[in-house]
N, C-alpha and C positions, 0 to 999 in steps of 0.2 A: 483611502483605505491603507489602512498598515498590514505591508506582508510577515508573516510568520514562518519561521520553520523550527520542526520538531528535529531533534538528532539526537537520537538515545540509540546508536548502532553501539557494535563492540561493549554491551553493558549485561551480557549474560540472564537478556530476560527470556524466561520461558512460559507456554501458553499461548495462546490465542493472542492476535490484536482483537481486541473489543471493538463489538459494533460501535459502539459510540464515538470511537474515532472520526465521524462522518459530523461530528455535531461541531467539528473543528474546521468548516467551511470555508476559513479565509485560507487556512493550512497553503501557504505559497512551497515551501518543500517540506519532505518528511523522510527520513532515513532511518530506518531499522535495522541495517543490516548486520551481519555477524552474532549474531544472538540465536538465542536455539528455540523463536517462537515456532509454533507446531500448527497445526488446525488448518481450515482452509484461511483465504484473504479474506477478509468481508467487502461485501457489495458497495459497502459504505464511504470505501472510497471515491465512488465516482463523485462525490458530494466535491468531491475536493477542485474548487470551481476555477481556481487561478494557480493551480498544479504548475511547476515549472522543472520540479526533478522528486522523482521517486524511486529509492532504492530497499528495496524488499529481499534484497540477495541474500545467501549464506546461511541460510536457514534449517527448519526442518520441518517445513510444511507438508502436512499429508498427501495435497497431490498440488500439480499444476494450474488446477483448472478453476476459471473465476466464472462467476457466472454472468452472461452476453450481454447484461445492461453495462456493465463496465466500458465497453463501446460507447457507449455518449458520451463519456468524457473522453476526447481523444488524446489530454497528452496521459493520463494516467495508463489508458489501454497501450499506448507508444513506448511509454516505461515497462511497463507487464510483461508486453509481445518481448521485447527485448531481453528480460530475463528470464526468458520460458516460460514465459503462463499463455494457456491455450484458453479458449471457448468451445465448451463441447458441443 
């Protein structure tokens, strides 16, 4: 299997990530940061099965809070927990 990473940080996207980012399953890293996306994170990351660094930082997301399925996948919840996102 061939690892992937996405890195569009620092590129002034705004808006939501799109659910569909979850359709990117091999996704090995992904990096958003520094951009002024908004919205909540979508669920869709937990898809992200051989996660190895997630950086969602610097943002302007509506709130914190991902919702509890994000715990299955432990490294992506390990990156989350670590940049302030809770589970209500």
């Amino acid at each position: 299997m061939r690892h992937t990473g996405l890195y569009v940080n620092h590129n002034n996207l705004t808006g939501p990530i799109p659910a569909k980012i979850g359709n990117l399953v091999n996704l090995w890293q992904f990096n958003v940061s520094r951009n002024q996306l908004s919205g909540s994170v979508p669920n869709e990351i937990k898809n992200f099965v051989h996660l190895n660094y997630l950086n969602l930082s610097e943002n302007e997301y509506l709130d914190k809070v991902v919702h509890e399925d994000m715990k299955q996948n432990q490294a992506a919840w390990r990156f989350l927990n670590e940049q302030g996102f809770v589970v209500p």
